[in-house]
C-alpha positions in Angstrom: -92.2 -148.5 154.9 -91.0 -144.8 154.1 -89.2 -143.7 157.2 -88.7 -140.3 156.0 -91.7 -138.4 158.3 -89.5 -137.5 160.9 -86.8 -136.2 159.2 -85.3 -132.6 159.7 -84.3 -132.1 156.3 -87.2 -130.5 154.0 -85.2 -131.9 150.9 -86.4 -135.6 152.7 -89.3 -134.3 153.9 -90.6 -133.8 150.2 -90.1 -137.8 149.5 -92.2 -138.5 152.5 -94.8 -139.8 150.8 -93.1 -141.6 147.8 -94.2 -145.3 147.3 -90.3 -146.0 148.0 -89.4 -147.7 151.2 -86.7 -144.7 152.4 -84.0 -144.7 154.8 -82.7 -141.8 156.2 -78.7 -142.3 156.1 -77.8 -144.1 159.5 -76.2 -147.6 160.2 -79.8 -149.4 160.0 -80.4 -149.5 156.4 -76.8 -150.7 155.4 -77.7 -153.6 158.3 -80.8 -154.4 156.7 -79.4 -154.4 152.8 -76.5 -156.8 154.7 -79.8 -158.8 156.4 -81.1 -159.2 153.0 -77.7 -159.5 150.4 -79.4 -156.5 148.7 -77.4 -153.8 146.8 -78.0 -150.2 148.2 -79.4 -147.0 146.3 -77.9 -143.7 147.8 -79.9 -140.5 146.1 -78.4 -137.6 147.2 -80.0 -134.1 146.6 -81.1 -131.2 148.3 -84.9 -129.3 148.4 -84.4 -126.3 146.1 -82.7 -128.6 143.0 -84.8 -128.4 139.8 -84.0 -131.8 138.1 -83.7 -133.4 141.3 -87.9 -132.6 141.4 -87.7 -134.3 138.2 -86.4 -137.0 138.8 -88.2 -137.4 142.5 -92.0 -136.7 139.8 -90.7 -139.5 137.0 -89.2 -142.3 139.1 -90.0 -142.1 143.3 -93.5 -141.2 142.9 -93.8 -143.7 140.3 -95.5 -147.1 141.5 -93.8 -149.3 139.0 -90.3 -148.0 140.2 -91.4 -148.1 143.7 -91.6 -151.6 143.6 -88.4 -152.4 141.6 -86.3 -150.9 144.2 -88.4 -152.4 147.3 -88.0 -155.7 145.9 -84.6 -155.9 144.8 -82.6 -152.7 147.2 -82.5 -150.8 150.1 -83.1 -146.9 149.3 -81.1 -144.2 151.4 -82.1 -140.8 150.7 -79.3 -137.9 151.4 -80.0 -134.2 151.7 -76.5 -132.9 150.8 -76.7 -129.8 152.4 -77.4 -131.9 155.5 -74.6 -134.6 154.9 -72.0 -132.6 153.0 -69.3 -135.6 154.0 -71.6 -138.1 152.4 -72.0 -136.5 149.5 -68.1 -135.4 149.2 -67.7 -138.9 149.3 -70.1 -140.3 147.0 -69.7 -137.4 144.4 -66.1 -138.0 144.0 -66.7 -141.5 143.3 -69.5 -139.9 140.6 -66.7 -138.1 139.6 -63.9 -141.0 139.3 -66.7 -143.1 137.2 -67.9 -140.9 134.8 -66.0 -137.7 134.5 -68.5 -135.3 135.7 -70.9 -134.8 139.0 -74.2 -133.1 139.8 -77.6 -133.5 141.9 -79.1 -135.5 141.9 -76.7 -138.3 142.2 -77.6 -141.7 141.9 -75.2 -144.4 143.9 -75.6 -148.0 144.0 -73.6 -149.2 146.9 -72.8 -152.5 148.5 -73.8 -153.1 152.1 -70.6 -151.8 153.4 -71.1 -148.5 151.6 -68.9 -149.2 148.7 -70.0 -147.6 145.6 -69.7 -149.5 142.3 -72.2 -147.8 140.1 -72.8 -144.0 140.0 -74.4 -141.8 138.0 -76.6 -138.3 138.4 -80.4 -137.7 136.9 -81.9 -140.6 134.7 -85.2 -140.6 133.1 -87.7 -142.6 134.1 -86.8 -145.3 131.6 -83.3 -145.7 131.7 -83.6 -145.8 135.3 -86.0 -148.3 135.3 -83.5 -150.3 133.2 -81.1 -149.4 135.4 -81.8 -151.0 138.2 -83.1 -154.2 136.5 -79.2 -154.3 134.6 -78.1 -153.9 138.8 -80.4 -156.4 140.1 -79.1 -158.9 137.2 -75.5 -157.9 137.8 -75.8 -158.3 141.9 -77.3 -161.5 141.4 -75.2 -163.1 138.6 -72.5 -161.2 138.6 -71.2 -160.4 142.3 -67.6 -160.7 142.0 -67.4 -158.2 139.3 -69.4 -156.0 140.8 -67.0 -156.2 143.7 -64.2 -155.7 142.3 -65.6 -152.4 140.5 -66.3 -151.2 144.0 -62.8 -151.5 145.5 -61.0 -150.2 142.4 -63.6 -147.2 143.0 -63.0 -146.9 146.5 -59.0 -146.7 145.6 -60.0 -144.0 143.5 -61.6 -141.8 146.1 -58.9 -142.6 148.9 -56.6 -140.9 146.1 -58.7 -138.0 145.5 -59.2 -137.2 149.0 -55.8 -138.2 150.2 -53.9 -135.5 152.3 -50.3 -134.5 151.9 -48.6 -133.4 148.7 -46.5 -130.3 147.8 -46.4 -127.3 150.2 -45.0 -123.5 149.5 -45.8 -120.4 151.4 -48.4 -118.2 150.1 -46.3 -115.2 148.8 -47.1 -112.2 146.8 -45.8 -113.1 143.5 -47.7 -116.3 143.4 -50.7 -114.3 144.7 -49.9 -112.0 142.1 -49.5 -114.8 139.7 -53.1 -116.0 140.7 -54.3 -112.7 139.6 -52.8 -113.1 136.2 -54.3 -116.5 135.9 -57.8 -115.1 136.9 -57.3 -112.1 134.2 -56.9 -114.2 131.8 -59.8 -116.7 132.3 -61.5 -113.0 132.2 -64.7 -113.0 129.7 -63.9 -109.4 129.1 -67.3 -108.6 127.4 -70.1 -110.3 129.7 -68.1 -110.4 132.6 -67.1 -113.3 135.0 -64.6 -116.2 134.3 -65.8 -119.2 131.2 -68.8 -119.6 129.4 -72.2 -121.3 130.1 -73.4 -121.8 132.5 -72.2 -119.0 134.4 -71.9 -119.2 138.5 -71.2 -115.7 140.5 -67.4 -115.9 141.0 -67.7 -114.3 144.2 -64.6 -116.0 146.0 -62.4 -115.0 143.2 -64.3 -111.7 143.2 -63.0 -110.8 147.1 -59.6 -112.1 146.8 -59.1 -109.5 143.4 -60.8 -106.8 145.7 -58.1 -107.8 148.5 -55.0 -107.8 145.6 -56.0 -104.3 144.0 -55.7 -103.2 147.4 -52.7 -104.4 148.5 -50.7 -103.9 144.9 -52.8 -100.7 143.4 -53.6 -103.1 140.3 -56.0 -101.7 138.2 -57.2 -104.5 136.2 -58.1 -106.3 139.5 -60.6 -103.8 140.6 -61.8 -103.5 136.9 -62.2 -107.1 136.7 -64.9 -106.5 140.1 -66.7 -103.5 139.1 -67.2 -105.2 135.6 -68.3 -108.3 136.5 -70.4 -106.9 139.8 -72.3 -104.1 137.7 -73.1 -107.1 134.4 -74.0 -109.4 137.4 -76.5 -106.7 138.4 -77.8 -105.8 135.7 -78.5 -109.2 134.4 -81.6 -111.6 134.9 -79.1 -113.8 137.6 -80.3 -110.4 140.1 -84.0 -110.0 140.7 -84.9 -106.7 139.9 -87.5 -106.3 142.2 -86.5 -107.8 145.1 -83.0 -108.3 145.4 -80.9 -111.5 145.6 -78.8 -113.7 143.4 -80.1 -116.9 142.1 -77.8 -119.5 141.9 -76.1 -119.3 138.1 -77.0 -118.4 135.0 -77.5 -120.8 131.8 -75.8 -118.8 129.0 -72.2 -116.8 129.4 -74.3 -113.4 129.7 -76.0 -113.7 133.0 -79.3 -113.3 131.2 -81.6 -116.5 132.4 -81.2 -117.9 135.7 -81.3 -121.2 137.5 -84.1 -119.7 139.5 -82.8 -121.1 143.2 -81.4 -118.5 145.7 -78.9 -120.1 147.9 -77.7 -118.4 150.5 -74.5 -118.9 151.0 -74.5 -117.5 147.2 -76.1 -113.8 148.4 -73.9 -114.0 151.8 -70.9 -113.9 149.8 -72.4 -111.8 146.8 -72.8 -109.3 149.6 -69.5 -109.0 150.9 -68.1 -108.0 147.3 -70.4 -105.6 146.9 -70.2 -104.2 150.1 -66.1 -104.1 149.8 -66.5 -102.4 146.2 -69.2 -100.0 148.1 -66.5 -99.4 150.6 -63.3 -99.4 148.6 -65.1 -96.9 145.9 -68.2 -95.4 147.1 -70.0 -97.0 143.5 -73.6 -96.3 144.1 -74.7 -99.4 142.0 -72.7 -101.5 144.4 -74.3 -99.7 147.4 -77.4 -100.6 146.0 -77.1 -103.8 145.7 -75.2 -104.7 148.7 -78.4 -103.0 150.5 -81.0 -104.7 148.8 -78.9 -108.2 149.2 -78.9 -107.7 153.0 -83.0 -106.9 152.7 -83.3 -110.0 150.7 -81.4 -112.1 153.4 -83.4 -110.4 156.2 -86.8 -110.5 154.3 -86.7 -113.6 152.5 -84.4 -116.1 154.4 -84.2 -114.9 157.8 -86.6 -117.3 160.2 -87.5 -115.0 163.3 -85.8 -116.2 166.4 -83.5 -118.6 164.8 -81.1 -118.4 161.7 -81.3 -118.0 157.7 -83.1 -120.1 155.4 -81.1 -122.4 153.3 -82.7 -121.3 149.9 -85.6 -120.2 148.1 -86.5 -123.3 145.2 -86.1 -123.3 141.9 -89.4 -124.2 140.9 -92.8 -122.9 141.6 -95.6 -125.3 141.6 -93.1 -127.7 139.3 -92.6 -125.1 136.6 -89.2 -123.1 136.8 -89.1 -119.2 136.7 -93.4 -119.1 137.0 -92.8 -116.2 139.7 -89.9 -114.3 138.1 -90.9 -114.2 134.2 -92.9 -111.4 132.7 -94.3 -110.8 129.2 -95.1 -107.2 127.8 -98.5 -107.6 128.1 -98.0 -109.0 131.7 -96.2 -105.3 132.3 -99.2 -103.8 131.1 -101.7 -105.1 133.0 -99.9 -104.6 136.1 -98.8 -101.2 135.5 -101.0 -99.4 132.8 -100.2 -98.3 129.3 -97.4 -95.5 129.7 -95.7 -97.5 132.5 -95.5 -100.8 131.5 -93.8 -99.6 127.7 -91.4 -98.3 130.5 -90.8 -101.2 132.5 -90.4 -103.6 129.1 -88.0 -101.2 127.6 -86.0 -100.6 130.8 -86.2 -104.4 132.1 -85.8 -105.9 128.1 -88.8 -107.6 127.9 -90.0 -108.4 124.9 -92.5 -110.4 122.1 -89.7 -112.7 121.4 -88.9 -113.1 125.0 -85.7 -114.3 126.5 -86.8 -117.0 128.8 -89.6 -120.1 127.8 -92.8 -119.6 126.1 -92.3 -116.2 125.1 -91.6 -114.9 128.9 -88.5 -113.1 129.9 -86.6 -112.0 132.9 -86.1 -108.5 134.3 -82.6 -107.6 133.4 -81.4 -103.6 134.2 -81.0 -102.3 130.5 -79.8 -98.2 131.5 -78.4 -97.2 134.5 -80.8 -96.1 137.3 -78.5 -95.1 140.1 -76.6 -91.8 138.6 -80.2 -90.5 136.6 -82.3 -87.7 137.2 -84.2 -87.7 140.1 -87.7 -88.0 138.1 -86.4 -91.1 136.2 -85.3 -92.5 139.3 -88.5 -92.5 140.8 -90.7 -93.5 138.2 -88.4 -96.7 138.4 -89.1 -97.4 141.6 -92.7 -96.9 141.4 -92.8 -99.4 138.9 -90.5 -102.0 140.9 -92.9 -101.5 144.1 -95.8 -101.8 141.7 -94.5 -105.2 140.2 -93.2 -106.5 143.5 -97.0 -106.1 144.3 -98.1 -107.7 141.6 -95.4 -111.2 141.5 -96.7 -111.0 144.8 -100.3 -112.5 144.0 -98.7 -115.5 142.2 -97.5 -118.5 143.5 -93.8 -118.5 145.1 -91.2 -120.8 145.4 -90.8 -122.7 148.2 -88.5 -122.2 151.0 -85.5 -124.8 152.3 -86.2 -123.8 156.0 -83.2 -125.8 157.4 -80.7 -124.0 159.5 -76.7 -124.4 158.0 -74.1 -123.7 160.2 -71.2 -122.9 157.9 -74.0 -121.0 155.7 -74.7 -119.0 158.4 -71.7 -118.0 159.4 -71.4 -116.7 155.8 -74.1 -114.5 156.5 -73.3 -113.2 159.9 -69.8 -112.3 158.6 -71.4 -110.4 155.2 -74.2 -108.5 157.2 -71.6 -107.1 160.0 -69.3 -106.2 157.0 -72.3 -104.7 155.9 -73.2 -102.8 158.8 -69.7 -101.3 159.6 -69.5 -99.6 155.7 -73.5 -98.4 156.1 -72.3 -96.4 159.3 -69.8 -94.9 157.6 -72.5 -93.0 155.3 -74.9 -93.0 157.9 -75.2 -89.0 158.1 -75.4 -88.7 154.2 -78.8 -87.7 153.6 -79.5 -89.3 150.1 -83.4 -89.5 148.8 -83.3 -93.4 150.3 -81.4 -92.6 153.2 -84.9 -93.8 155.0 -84.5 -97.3 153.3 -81.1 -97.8 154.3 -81.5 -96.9 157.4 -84.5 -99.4 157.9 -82.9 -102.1 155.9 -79.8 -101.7 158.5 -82.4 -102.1 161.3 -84.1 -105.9 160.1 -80.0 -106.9 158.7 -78.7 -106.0 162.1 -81.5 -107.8 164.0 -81.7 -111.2 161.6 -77.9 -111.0 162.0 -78.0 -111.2 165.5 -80.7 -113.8 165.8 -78.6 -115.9 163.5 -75.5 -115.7 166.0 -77.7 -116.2 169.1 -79.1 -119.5 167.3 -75.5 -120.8 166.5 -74.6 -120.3 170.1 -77.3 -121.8 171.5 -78.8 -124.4 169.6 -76.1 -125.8 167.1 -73.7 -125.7 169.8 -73.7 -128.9 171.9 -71.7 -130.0 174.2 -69.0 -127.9 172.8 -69.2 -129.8 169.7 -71.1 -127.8 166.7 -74.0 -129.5 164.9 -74.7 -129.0 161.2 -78.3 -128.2 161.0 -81.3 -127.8 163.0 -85.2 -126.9 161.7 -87.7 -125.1 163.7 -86.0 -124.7 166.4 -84.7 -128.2 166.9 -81.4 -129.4 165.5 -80.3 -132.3 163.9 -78.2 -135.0 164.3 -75.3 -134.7 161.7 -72.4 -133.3 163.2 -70.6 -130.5 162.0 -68.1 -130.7 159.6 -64.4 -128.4 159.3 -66.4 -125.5 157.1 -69.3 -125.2 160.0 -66.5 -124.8 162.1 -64.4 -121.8 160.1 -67.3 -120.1 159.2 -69.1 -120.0 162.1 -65.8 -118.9 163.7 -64.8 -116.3 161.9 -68.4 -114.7 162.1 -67.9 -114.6 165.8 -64.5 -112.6 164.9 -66.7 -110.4 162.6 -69.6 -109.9 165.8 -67.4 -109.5 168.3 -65.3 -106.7 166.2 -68.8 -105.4 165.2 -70.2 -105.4 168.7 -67.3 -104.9 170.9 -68.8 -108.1 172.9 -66.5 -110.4 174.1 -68.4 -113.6 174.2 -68.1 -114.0 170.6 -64.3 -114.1 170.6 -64.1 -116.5 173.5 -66.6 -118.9 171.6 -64.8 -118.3 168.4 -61.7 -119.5 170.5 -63.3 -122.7 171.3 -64.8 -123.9 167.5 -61.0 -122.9 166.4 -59.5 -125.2 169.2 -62.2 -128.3 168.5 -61.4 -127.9 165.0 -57.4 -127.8 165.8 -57.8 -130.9 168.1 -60.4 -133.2 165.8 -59.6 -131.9 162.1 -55.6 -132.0 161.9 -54.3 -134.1 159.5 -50.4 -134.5 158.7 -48.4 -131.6 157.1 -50.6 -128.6 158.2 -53.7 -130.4 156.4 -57.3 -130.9 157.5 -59.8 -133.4 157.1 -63.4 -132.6 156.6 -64.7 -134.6 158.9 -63.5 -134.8 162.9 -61.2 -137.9 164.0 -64.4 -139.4 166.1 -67.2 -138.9 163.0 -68.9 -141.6 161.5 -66.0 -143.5 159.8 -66.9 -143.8 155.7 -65.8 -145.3 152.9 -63.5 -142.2 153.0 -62.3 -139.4 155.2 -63.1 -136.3 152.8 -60.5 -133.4 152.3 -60.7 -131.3 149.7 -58.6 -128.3 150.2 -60.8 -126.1 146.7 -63.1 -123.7 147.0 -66.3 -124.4 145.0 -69.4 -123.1 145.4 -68.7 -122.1 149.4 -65.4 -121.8 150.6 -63.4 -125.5 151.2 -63.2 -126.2 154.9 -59.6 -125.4 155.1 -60.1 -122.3 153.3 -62.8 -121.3 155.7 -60.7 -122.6 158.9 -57.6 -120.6 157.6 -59.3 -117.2 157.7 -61.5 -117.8 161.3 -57.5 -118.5 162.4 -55.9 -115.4 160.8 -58.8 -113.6 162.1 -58.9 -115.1 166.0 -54.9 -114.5 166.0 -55.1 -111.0 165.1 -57.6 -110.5 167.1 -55.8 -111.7 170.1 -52.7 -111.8 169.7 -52.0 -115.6 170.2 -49.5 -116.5 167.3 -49.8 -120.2 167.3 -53.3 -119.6 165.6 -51.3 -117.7 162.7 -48.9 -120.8 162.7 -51.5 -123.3 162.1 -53.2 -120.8 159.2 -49.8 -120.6 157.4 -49.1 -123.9 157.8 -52.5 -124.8 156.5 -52.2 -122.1 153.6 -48.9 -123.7 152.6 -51.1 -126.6 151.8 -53.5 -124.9 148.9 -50.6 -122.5 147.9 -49.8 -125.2 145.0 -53.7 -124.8 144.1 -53.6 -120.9 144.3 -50.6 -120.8 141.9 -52.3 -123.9 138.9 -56.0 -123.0 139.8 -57.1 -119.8 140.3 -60.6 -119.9 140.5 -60.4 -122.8 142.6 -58.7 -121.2 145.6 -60.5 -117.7 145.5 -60.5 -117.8 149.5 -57.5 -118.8 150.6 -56.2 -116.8 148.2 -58.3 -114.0 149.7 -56.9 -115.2 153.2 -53.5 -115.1 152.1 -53.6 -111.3 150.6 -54.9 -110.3 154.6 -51.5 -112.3 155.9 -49.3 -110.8 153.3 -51.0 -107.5 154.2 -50.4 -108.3 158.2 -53.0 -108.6 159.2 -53.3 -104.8 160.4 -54.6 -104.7 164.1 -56.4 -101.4 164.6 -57.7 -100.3 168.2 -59.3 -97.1 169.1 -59.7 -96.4 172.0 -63.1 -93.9 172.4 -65.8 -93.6 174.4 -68.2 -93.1 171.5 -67.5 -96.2 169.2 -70.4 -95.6 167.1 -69.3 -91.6 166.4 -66.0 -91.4 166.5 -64.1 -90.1 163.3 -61.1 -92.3 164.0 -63.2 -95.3 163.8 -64.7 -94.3 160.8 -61.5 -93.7 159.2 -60.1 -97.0 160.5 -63.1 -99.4 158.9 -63.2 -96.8 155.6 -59.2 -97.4 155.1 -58.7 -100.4 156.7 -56.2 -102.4 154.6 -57.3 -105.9 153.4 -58.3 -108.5 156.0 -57.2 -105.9 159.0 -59.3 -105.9 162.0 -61.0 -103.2 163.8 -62.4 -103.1 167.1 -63.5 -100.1 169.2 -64.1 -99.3 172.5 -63.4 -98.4 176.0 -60.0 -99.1 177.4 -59.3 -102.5 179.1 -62.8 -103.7 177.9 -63.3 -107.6 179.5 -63.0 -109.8 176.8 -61.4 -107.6 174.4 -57.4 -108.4 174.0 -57.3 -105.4 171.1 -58.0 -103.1 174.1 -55.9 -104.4 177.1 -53.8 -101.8 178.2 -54.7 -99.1 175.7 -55.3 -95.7 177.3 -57.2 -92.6 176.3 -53.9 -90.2 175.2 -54.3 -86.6 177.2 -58.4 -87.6 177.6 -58.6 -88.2 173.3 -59.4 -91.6 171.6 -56.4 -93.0 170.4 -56.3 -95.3 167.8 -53.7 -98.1 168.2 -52.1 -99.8 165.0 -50.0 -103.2 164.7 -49.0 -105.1 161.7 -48.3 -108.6 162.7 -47.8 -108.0 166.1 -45.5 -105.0 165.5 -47.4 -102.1 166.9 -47.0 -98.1 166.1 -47.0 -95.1 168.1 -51.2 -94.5 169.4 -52.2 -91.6 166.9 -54.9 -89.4 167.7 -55.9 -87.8 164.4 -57.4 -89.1 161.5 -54.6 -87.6 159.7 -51.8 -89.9 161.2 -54.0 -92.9 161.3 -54.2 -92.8 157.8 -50.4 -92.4 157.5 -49.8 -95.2 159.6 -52.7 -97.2 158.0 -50.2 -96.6 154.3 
């Protein structure tokens, strides 16, 4: 019996109706593989993974394979995304056995959970023998099999231990960590290695943070460079906006087609910060068109964001995005589609399969004549119009905590540096104007969601799906992401429910996460108990949990004011400063966190009664040094610390600056505040 109907998880949802007798993960399918002295399959994947579609086509639908594992295990499917302690587990025991992970995974497990065979995608074939070889090995073999399990099981308790060497977080190691990253630097395509190629946005941010801070030049080339090849490649989608998830060669030119978003939340605070830090009109571009993409294609109205848009369409990878010339043609005429091939590269040869290729930006198109501007975007509206009438990917409905708190803290980011140019009156002025409109909105609906839904008994959950959320508790990321979103709304909004709830993720995560030293654990101190209590301090493709918990504490302390949250994020920081200094591009956001605490944090209050208008907010958030807060208002606003006891001076706004908790005479021009503000 498949037992998968019910589930919340889409990425479950789609083996619903395999001739595999599923379990969800839960305590009842390891009691009935104990009931029946059957080894355990753990498949662990998520909805918008190509080859895990493959693999789900060759083997799960498959009859012949159906039966092998009904007969001889009991079959747990895992949506990662969903059970991100599950799979930290099982993927470093992957790891441990054969030197390299990916989805989808493919554990065989003894009825306690120990793995003692692990592998990723197998054709149909080799998995079928496969699981004969593990039937044959669990029946005549046990002891062995056994034994490979504990010596695995060591393994991950090593990997994930806690402890280890400390240091403080200081600026010539975070200089040093800028060296590293310049020189991984693939100074011709941009980005750090070779194929494939995944958006280094962490590191991106943290370079941002370090130009400002030091006034080092290669930093900031290192970001425009890589954020203009990025955008110009096949990994953005011309028409539409949005990042897919990597690209297979070293020169961002054909995509893994998925669109996570956790990838475009954090693709849009770089560009945003490049937009704000040097008015680049390529990076304003695409920091507006991300935020449409996130409010167009991911936002669910009256609950959060979308997990991601799949990789496939229909089965067959890149079938919406790919275009031949003749394809440009048709769709646009003559004149206009030589146009579009020569602008986008398309050609005969093709750069993608079967003669296709994908849009990449050849010539610039935001510092052109007005006339070649606009023929271009008639021809993107015109192809948007026509990729419309083909099949499109689907769409990983399920609501992420952590994700979304990646996205509330991007859009806010966003909206503060839009307002800024707000009374420019550029040609699209119109378009950003509406785009703000939907970003501010999905934004907000996102936040209420978190608040209302995913928080549960003052415990947050990790997921929830029309409306209703699931089961898996949240893990340390859903708690410093979704925290330091609230920091981001509340200095957005001036609201001062979002910094009291902020408060209370940061103190559930301080009470249930700790671990000795200044570490954290993944998962909280009452969780489900697994094979292994996962805690891996590196960034990968989101920020670690510690990493995201560290900047939701710098944040909440400056913010308020209470220094025992600064404590525990230096304490905490200490922990990854050994990573920051060997592995660069493995720490991009606590080293981004540790530039705002070497900077201060600056604390900036204005006092004004017109927060929107005022010029010495706009001067704050325009200049505001890396990682400083900003929040605006009237005096002695409930709920705002920033504002306690900060007059109007002689009836004028004042702006109020403190640099770890050393505060400045209130200023009342723009001209002083941007002497104070260095």
């Amino acid at each position: 019996m498949n037992r998968l109907a019910d589930a919340t998880s889409p990425y479950l949802l789609q083996h619903a109706d395999n001739p595999v007798d599923w379990w969800p993960w839960c305590d009842e399918a390891f009691a009935e593989a104990k009931r029946r002295d059957v080894p355990v399959l753990i498949s662990v994947g998520y909805a918008a993974c190509h080859w895990c579609h493959v693999m789900a086509h060759e083997s799960f639908e498959n009859e012949q394979v159906g039966a092998l594992l009904n007969d001889n295990f009991v079959s747990i499917k895992v949506d990662r995304e969903e059970r991100p302690d599950v799979d930290a587990v099982y993927m470093t025991a992957t790891q441990a056995m054969t030197g390299q992970g990916g989805w989808p995974m493919t554990v065989f497990a003894t009825p306690d959970g120990t793995p003692f065979f692990c592998g990723t995608y197998f054709p149909r074939a080799n998995f079928v023998r496969l699981l004969q070889s593990v039937t044959t090995a669990w029946a005549d073999q046990r002891a062995e099999v056994l034994r490979q399990g504990a010596a695995v099981v060591e393994a991950i308790g090593g990997a994930q231990a806690v402890g280890g060497p400390t240091a403080p977080l200081d600026g010539p190691l975070l200089d040093a960590a800028a060296g590293n990253l310049a020189s991984g630097y693939d100074a011709t395509n941009g980005g750090f290695g070779g194929a494939p190629k995944f958006p280094p946005h962490m590191n991106l941010l943290f370079l941002l943070r370090h130009h400002q801070r030091t006034g080092d030049p290669r930093s900031l080339e290192i970001v425009r460079h890589t954020a203009e090849a990025m955008a110009r490649g096949g990994i953005y989608d011309q028409l539409a906006g949005g990042f897919a998830r990597y690209s297979v060669d070293a020169h961002w030119t054909v995509p893994h087609f998925e669109k996570m978003l956790y990838d475009n939340a954090l693709l849009l605070r770089v560009y945003t910060q490049l937009w704000r830090l040097t008015g680049d009109p390529l990076a304003r571009r695409v920091a507006r068109d991300t935020a449409r993409f996130l409010a167009d294609e991911l936002h669910r109205p009256g609950e959060g964001f979308a997990s991601a848009l799949d990789a496939d369409t229909e089965g067959v990878e890149g079938l919406t995005y790919a275009w031949t010339p003749a394809q440009l043609v048709e769709a646009l005429g003559e004149d206009d589609g030589h146009f579009a091939a020569d602008l986008f590269t398309v050609t005969a040869e093709g750069t993608f399969e079967h003669g296709t290729s994908v849009l990449r930006l050849a010539r610039d198109v935001d510092d052109v004549a007005p006339e070649v501007r606009a023929r271009w975007q008639r021809v993107v509206g015109q192809l948007l119009a026509a990729r419309d009438t083909r099949p499109q990917p689907a769409r990983d409905d399920k609501v992420v905590a952590a994700w979304n708190g990646l996205a509330i803290t991007a859009i806010a980011e966003f909206l503060q540096v839009a307002a800024l140019y707000a009374s420019r009156q550029d040609e699209d002025a119109n378009l950003m104007e509406g785009v703000t409109i939907v970003a501010d909105g999905a934004m907000r609906d996102a936040a209420e969601h978190l608040a209302t839904v995913h928080l549960v008994d003052g415990r947050l959950r990790r997921v929830s799906r029309d409306g209703r959320v699931g089961e898996p508790a949240g893990v340390l990321e859903d708690y410093g992401c979704v925290a330091e979103a609230f920091c981001a709304l509340h200095q957005l909004t001036g609201e001062g429910r979002w910094l009291t709830l902020a408060g209370q993720l940061l103190d559930t995560a301080l009470e249930h996460f700790a671990a000795p030293g200044g570490a954290y654990y993944d998962t909280a101190d009452d969780a489900e108990q697994l094979v292994a209590r996962p805690a891996d301090p590196t960034d990968n493709a989101t920020p670690s949990g510690r990493s995201a918990l560290i900047a939701g504490l710098v944040s909440y302390a400056a913010l308020t004011g209470e220094t025992r949250y600064r404590e525990a994020a230096e304490a905490a920081l200490a922990t990854v400063a050994p990573i920051v200094g060997r592995h660069a591009r493995f720490a991009g956001y606590a080293a981004m966190v540790g530039e705002a605490l070497l900077s201060g944090p600056y604390e900036i209050a204005v006092a004004t009664d017109d927060p929107a208008g005022d010029p010495l907010v706009a001067a704050a958030r325009r200049h505001a040094p890396p990682g400083a807060v900003v929040v605006a208002g009237r005096p002695d606003q409930p709920g705002v610390p920033l504002l306690a006891d900060r007059p109007l001076v002689d009836g004028r706004s004042a702006a109020y600056v403190c640099r770890g908790f050393v505060c400045q005479r209130p200023v009342t021009s723009v001209d002083d505040l941007l002497a104070e503000l260095g």
